[in-house]
C-alpha positions in Angstrom: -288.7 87.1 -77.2 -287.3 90.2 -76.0 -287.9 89.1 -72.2 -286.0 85.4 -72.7 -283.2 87.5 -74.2 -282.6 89.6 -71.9 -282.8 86.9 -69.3 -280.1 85.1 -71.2 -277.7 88.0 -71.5 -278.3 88.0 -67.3 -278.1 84.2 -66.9 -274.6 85.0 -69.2 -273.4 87.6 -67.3 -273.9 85.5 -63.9 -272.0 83.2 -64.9 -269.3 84.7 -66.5 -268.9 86.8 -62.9 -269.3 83.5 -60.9 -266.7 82.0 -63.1 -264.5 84.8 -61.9 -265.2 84.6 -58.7 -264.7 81.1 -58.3 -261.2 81.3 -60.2 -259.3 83.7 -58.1 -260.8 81.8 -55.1 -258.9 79.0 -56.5 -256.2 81.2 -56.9 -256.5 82.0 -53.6 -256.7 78.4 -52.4 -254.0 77.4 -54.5 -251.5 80.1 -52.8 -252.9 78.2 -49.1 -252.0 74.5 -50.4 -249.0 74.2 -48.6 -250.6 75.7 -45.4 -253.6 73.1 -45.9 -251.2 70.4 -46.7 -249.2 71.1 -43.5 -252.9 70.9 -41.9 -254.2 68.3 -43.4 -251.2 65.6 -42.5 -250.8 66.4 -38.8 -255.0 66.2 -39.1 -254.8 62.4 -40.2 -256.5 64.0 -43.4 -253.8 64.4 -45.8 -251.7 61.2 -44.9 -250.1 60.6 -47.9 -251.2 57.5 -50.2 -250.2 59.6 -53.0 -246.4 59.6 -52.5 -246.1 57.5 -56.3 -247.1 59.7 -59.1 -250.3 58.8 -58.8 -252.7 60.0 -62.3 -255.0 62.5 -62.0 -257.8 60.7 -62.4 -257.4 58.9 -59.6 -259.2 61.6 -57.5 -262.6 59.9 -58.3 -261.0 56.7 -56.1 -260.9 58.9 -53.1 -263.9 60.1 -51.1 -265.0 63.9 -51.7 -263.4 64.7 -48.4 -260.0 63.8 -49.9 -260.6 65.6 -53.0 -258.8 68.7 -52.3 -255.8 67.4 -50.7 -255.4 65.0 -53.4 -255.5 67.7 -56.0 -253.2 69.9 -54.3 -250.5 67.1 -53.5 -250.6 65.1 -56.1 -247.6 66.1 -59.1 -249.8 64.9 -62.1 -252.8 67.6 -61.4 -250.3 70.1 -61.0 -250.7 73.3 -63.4 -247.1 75.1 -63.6 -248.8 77.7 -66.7 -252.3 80.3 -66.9 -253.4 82.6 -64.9 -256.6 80.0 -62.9 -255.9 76.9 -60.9 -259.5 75.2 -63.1 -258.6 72.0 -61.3 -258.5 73.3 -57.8 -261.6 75.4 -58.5 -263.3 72.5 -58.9 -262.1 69.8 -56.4 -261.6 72.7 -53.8 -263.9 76.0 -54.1 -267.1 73.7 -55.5 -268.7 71.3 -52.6 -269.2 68.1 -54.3 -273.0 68.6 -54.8 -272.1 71.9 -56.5 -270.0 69.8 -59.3 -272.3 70.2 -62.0 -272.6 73.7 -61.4 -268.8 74.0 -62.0 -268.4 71.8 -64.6 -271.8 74.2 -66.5 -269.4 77.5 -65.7 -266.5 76.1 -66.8 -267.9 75.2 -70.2 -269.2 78.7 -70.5 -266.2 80.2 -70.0 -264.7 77.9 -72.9 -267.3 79.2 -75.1 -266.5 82.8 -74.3 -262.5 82.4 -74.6 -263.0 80.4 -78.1 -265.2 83.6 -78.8 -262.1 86.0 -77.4 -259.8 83.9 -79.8 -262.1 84.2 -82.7 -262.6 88.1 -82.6 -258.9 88.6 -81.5 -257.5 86.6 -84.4 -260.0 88.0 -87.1 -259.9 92.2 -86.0 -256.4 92.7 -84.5 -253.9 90.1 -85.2 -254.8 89.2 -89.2 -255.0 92.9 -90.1 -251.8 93.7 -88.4 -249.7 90.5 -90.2 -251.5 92.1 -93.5 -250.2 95.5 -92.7 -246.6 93.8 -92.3 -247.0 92.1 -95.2 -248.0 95.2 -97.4 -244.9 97.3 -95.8 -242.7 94.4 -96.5 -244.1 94.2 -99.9 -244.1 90.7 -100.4 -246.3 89.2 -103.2 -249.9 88.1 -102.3 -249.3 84.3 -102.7 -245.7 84.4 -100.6 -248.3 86.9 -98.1 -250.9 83.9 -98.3 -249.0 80.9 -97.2 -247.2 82.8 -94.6 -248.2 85.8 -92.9 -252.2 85.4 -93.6 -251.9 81.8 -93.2 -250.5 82.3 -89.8 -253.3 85.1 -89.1 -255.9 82.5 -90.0 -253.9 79.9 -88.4 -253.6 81.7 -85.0 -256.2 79.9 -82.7 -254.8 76.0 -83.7 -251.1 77.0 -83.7 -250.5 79.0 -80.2 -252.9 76.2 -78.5 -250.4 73.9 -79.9 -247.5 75.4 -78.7 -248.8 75.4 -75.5 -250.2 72.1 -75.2 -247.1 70.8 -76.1 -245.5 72.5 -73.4 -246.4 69.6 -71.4 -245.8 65.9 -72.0 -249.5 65.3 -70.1 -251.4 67.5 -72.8 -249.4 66.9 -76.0 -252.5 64.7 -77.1 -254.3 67.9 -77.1 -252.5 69.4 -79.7 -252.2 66.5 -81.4 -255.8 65.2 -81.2 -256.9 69.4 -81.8 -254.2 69.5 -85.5 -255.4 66.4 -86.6 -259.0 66.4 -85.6 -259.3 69.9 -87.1 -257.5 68.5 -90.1 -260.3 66.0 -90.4 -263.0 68.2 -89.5 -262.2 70.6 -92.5 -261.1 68.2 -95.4 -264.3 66.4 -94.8 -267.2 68.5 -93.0 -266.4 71.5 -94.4 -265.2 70.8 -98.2 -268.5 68.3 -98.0 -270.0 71.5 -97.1 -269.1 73.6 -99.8 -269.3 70.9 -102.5 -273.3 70.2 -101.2 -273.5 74.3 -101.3 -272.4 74.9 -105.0 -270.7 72.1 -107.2 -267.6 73.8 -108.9 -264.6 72.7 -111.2 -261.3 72.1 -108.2 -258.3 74.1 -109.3 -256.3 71.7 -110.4 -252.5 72.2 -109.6 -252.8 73.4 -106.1 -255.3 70.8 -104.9 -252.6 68.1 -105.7 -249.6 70.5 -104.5 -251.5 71.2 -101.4 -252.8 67.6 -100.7 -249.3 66.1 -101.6 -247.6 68.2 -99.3 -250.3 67.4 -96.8 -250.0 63.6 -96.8 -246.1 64.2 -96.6 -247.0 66.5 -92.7 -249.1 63.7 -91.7 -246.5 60.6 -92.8 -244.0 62.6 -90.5 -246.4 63.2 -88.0 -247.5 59.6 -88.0 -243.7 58.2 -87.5 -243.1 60.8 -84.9 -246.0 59.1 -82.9 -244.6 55.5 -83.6 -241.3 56.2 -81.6 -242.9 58.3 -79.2 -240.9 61.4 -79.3 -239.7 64.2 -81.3 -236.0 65.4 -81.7 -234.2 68.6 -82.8 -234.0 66.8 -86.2 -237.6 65.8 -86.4 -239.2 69.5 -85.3 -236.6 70.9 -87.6 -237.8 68.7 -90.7 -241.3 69.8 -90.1 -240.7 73.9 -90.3 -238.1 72.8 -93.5 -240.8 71.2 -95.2 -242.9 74.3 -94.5 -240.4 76.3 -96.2 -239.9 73.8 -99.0 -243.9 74.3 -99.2 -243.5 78.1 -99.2 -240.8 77.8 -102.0 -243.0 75.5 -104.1 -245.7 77.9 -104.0 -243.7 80.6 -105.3 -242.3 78.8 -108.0 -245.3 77.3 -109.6 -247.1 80.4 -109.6 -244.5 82.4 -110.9 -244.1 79.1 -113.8 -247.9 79.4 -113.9 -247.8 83.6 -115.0 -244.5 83.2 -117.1 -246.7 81.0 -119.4 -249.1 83.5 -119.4 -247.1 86.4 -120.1 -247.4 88.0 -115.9 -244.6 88.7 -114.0 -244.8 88.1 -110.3 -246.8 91.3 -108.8 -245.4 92.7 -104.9 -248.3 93.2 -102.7 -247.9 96.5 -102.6 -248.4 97.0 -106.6 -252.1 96.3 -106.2 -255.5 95.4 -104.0 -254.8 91.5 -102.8 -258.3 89.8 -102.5 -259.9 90.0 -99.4 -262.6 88.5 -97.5 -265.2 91.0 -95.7 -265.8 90.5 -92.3 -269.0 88.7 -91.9 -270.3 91.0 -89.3 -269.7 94.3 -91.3 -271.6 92.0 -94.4 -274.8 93.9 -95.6 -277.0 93.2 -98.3 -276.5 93.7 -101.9 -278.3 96.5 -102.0 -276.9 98.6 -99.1 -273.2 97.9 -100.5 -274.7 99.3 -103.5 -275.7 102.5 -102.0 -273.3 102.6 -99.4 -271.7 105.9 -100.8 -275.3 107.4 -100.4 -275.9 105.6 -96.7 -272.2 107.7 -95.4 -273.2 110.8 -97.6 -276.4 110.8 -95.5 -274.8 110.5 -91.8 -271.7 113.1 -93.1 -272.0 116.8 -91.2 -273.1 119.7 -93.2 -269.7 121.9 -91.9 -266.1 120.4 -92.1 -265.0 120.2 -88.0 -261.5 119.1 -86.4 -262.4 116.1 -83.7 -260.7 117.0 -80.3 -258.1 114.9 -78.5 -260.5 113.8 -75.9 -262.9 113.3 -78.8 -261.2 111.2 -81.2 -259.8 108.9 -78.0 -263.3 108.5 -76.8 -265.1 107.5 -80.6 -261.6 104.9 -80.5 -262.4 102.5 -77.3 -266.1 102.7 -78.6 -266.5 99.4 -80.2 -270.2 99.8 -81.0 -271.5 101.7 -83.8 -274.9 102.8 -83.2 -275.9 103.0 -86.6 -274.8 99.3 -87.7 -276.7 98.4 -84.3 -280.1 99.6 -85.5 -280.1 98.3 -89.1 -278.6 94.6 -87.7 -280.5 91.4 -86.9 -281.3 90.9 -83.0 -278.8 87.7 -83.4 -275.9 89.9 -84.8 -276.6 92.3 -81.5 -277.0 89.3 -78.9 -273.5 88.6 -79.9 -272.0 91.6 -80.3 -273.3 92.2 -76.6 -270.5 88.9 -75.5 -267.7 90.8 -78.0 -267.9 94.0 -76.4 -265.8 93.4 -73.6 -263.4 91.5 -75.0 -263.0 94.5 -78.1 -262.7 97.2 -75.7 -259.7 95.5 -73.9 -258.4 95.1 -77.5 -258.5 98.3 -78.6 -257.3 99.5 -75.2 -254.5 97.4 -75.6 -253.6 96.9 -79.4 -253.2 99.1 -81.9 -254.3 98.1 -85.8 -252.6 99.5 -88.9 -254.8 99.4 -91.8 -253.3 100.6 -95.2 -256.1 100.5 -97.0 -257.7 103.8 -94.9 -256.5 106.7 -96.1 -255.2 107.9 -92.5 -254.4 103.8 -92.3 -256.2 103.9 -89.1 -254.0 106.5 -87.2 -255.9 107.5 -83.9 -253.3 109.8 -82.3 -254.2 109.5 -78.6 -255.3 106.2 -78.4 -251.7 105.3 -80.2 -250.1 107.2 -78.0 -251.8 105.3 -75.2 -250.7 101.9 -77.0 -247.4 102.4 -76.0 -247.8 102.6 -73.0 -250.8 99.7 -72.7 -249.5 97.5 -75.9 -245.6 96.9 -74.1 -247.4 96.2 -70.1 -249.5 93.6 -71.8 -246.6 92.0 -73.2 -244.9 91.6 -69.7 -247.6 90.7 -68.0 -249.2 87.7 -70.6 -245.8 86.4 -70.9 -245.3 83.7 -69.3 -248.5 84.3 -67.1 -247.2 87.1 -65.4 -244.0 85.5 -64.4 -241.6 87.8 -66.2 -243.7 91.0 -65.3 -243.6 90.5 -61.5 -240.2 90.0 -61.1 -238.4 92.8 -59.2 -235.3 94.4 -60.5 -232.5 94.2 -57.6 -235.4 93.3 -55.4 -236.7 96.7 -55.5 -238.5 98.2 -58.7 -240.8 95.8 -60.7 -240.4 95.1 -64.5 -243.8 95.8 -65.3 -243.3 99.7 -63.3 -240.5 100.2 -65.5 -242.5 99.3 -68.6 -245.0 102.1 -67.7 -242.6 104.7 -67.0 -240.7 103.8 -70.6 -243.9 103.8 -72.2 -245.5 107.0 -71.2 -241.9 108.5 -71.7 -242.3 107.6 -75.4 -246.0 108.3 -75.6 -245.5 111.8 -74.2 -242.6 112.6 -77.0 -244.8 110.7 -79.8 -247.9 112.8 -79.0 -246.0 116.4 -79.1 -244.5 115.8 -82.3 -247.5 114.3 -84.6 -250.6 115.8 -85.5 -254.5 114.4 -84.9 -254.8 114.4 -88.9 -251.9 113.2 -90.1 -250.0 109.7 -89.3 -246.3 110.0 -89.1 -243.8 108.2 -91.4 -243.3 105.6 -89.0 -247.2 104.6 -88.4 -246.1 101.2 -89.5 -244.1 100.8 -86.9 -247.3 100.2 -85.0 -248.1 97.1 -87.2 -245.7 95.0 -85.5 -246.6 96.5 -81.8 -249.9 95.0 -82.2 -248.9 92.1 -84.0 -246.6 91.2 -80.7 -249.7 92.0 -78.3 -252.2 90.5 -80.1 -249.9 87.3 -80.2 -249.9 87.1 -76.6 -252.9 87.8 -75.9 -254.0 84.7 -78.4 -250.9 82.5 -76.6 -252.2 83.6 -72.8 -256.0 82.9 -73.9 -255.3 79.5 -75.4 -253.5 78.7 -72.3 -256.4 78.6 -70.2 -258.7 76.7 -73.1 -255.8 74.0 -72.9 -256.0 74.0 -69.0 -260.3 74.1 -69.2 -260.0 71.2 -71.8 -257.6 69.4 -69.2 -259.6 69.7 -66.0 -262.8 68.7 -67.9 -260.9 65.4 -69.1 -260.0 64.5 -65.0 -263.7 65.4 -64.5 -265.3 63.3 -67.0 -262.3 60.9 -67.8 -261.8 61.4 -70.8 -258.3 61.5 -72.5 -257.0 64.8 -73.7 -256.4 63.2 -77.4 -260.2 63.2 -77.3 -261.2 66.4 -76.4 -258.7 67.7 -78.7 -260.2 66.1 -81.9 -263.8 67.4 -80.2 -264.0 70.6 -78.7 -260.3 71.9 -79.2 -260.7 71.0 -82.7 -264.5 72.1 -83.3 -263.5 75.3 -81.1 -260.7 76.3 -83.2 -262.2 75.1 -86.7 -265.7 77.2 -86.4 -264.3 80.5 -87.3 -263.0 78.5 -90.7 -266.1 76.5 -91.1 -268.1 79.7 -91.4 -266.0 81.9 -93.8 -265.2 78.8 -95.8 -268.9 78.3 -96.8 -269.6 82.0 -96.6 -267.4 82.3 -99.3 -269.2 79.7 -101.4 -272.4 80.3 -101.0 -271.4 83.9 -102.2 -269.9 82.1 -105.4 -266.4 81.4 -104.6 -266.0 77.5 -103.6 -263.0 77.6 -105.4 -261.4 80.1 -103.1 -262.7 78.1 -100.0 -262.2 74.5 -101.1 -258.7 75.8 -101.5 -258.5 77.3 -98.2 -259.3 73.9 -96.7 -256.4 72.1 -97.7 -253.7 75.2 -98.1 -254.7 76.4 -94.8 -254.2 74.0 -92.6 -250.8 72.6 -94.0 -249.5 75.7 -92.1 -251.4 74.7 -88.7 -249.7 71.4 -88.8 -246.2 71.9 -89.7 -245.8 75.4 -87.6 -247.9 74.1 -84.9 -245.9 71.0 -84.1 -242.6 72.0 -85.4 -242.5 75.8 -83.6 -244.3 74.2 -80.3 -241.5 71.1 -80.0 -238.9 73.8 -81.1 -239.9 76.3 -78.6 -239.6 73.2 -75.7 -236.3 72.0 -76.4 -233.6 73.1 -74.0 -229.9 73.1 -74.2 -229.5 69.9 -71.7 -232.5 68.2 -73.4 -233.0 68.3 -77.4 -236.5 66.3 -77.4 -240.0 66.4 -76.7 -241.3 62.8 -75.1 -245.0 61.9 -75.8 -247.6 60.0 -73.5 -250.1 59.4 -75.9 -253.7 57.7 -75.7 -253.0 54.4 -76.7 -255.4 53.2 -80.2 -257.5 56.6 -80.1 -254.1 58.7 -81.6 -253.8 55.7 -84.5 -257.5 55.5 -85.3 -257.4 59.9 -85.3 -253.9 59.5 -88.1 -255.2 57.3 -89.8 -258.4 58.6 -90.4 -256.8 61.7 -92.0 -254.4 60.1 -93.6 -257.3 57.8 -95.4 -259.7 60.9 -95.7 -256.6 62.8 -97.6 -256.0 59.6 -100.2 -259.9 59.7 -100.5 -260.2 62.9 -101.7 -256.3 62.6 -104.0 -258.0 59.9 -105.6 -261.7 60.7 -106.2 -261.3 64.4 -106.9 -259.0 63.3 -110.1 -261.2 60.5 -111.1 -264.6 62.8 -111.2 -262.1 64.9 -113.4 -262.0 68.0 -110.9 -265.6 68.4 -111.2 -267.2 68.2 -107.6 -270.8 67.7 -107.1 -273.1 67.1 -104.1 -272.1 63.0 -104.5 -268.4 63.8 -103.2 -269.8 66.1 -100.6 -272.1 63.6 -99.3 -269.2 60.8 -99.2 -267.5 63.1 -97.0 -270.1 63.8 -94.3 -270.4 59.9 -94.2 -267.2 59.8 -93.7 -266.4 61.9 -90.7 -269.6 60.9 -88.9 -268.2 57.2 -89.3 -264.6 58.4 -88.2 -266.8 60.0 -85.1 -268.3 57.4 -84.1 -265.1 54.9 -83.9 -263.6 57.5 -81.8 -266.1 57.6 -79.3 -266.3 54.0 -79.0 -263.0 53.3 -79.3 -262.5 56.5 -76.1 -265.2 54.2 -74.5 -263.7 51.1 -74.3 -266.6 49.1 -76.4 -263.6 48.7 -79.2 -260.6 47.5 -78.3 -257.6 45.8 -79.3 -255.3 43.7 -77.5 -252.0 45.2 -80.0 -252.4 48.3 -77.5 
């Protein structure tokens, strides 16, 4: 066992190196197009069939000597945002025979950024958002539907925005919000109902499922004419608010009635979830007072500078390592990396630590680190190479600002105590932790797009597949987490509350964000009966559940859960077919 481990953590390794290598030689190849292209026409190579606006997939027309040149000259394969040129790595680093080697790296490296999205959402941008919520002291349901919703809502939201920053990938975003909408109302409340039958709260599951059916009635006429104006992207993030409002109101009703005022955050603990990975069994949270007594030192000693910044970037603890199954430590071994460039990077206020997580030198270091990774995720680097007057880049003058502060931070604070404006912090990591979700889902939208030209498959497709599975599995496994640990309540709630904020945010922030003075809508080129088969199958799995969930009077058993697994394997399957052209109809 140990020896086919380790040989995996190599074979992983390999590839995730390879997978480097073979992007910034398409970087490379990319920055020689026009070179090539210059080459390739007075060669007789590159003579130009492709002067229309010819679609992408049209590359598997021409022979795999034109592959390259097609790719590179050809508007529709263009890729104007990330950091890798995914298509031209494929049609131009790869030899043809090499194809399936690509296409196996490339869905590795999906795996591994949905794993960087996971652990970057769930350690560094939802405890920040909570930290902001506690210092702005809002009360733990306005907290839940906003700033925790958008913590937990990270992934699906930011790989909205920027699918929709393009006309040719707006299916994904629509096929990943509603085929994660599906996914979770039916796969994962099935899931929890066949886990532990429990009595629905009553008032929110209508509230939340009304309001729901409402997101997808507007979604659905915004995909009839085709496009989405100022009006339309405003009416989604107004209905949010309405939502928000609603919320606030009925619970604050709700605790009149019972004789409760409306508690701020900061008055008392909100509930929280513990992290799956730091989960131990009953017994050690029992005596886990006894397990730190036993590792505490004898004699009361200060950490050094050097020290404290060292234990900091450690992201292993050695003593969690040797008590932890050998699958926790196979995948702590992939979240390594990606939590030491975290903590390198982004710094984590955490109010419920009694120094709320104050790590003097790495914080100092933050400023300086937190600010360049700003610049330089933005926009893919465009912002942070640009030269002031020609002369002195942007992201040199972010260093020499950021040490500047970090140098006067670090002489006036101590090691042991944080300063008064610690909290300041919160929203530092909050803004680098955003982009670093925005600049990763950017190259899972491009992935997702070159592996639709490879195996022709439209992007509304592989947004209600992998985009949607991808950016669902972190839910999926808290959600029945929490009910097998006796809250389906809790996480039957979360299944509808949750995502209302995915879909309203995600379309109505990622159209707002596209709109231009000169232009005030976003066009849509969508995929034809798959996008009306994928609405209406949420829209029909939402009534479903309004209706049966009231008639079994809010008592859900293993019946309803099983319905619901039916369900989405039959809405499955008339996807596929439909993708595959063995349904058809001649309306579209």
């Amino acid at each position: 066992m140990a020896g086919r481990a380790a040989g995996r953590r190599r074979c992983w390794v390999l590839a995730a190196l390879w997978t480097l290598r073979c992007g910034a030689a398409a970087s490379s190849a990319l920055a020689r197009a026009p070179a090539a292209g210059r080459r390739g026409a007075e060669g007789g190579r590159c003579a130009q069939p492709w002067g229309r606006a010819a679609d992408c997939w049209e590359v598997w027309t021409q022979n795999s000597s034109e592959w390259c040149c097609f790719i590179q000259t050809n508007q529709d394969c263009r890729m104007d945002s990330g950091f890798l040129n995914y298509l031209s790595g494929v049609f131009c680093v790869f030899p043809s025979m090499l194809l399936p080697l690509a296409v196996t790296l490339y869905g590795l490296w999906l795996l591994y950024l949905f794993l960087t999205l996971a652990v970057t959402a769930e350690k560094f941008f939802c405890p920040n958002l909570s930290a902001i919520s506690t210092n702005l002291r809002l009360a733990h349901n306005v907290a839940g539907v906003t700033f925790l919703a958008f913590g937990n809502g990270a992934p699906d939201v930011f790989s909205a925005v920027v699918a929709f920053s393009d006309p040719r990938t707006a299916g994904l975003a629509i096929g990943a919000l509603f085929g994660a909408g599906v996914f979770v109302t039916t796969v994962v409340a099935g899931g929890i109902a066949l886990l532990k039958p429990f009595t629905v709260a009553s008032r929110p599951f209508l509230r939340d499922a009304i309001f729901y059916m409402v997101a997808v009635f507007l979604t659905f006429a915004m995909l009839y004419f085709r496009r989405i104006t100022l009006a339309g992207a405003l009416s989604y993030l107004g209905l949010y608010v309405f939502y928000v409002l609603t919320v606030v109101i009925c619970t604050w009703i709700h605790r009149r009635q019972r004789g409760e005022g409306l508690s701020p955050a900061g008055s008392g603990q909100p509930e929280q979830v513990s992290d799956p990975e730091d989960e131990d069994s009953p017994s050690l949270s029992i005596h886990s007072g006894e397990y730190e007594e036993e590792y505490r030192p004898l004699l009361p000693s200060e950490e050094g500078t050097l020290q404290i910044l060292t234990k900091s970037l450690n992201p292993l603890d050695r003593r969690k390592w040797r008590r932890k199954s050998c699958y926790w430590r196979f995948l702590k071994v992939f979240k390594m990396p990606v939590e030491f460039v975290m903590l390198l990077t982004v710094p984590v206020v955490d109010p419920d630590q009694e120094d709320q997580n104050w790590k003097r030198p790495l914080n100092c270091l933050h400023l300086i680190t937190s600010p360049l990774v700003c610049i330089l995720t933005l926009k893919s680097g465009a912002y942070g190479l640009y030269k002031i007057q020609g002369v002195f880049p942007v992201w040199g003058l972010a260093i020499l600002i950021g040490a500047f502060v970090a140098t006067l931070v670090f002489y006036t604070t101590k090691n042991e105590e944080p300063p008064k404006y610690h909290c300041v912090f919160s929203f530092l990591g909050f803004m680098a932790s955003a982009l670093w979700i925005n600049a990763v889902a950017t190259e899972v939208v491009n992935i997702l797009r070159t592996l639709g030209v490879v195996f022709h498959l439209s992007n509304t497709v592989l947004g209600l597949t992998l985009l949607a599975w991808g950016n669902s599995i972190g839910d999926t496994f808290s959600d029945l987490a929490m009910a097998r640990h006796g809250y389906p309540r809790m996480a039957f709630s979360a299944c509808f509350g949750g995502i209302i904020f995915n879909m309203l945010v995600g379309v109505g922030l990622g159209c707002l964000l596209q709109m231009t003075s000169s232009q005030l809508l976003v066009k849509l080129e969508l995929d034809g009966l798959l996008v009306w088969i994928l609405a209406g199958a949420l829209g029909l799995s939402l009534v479903f559940s309004f209706i049966a969930v009231p008639a079994q009077c809010f008592q859900l058993g293993r019946g309803y859960g099983v319905c619901l697994l039916l369900y989405y394997l039959v809405f499955l399957t008339v996807a596929l077919l439909t993708e595959f052209k063995v349904i058809r109809f001649r309306a579209f």
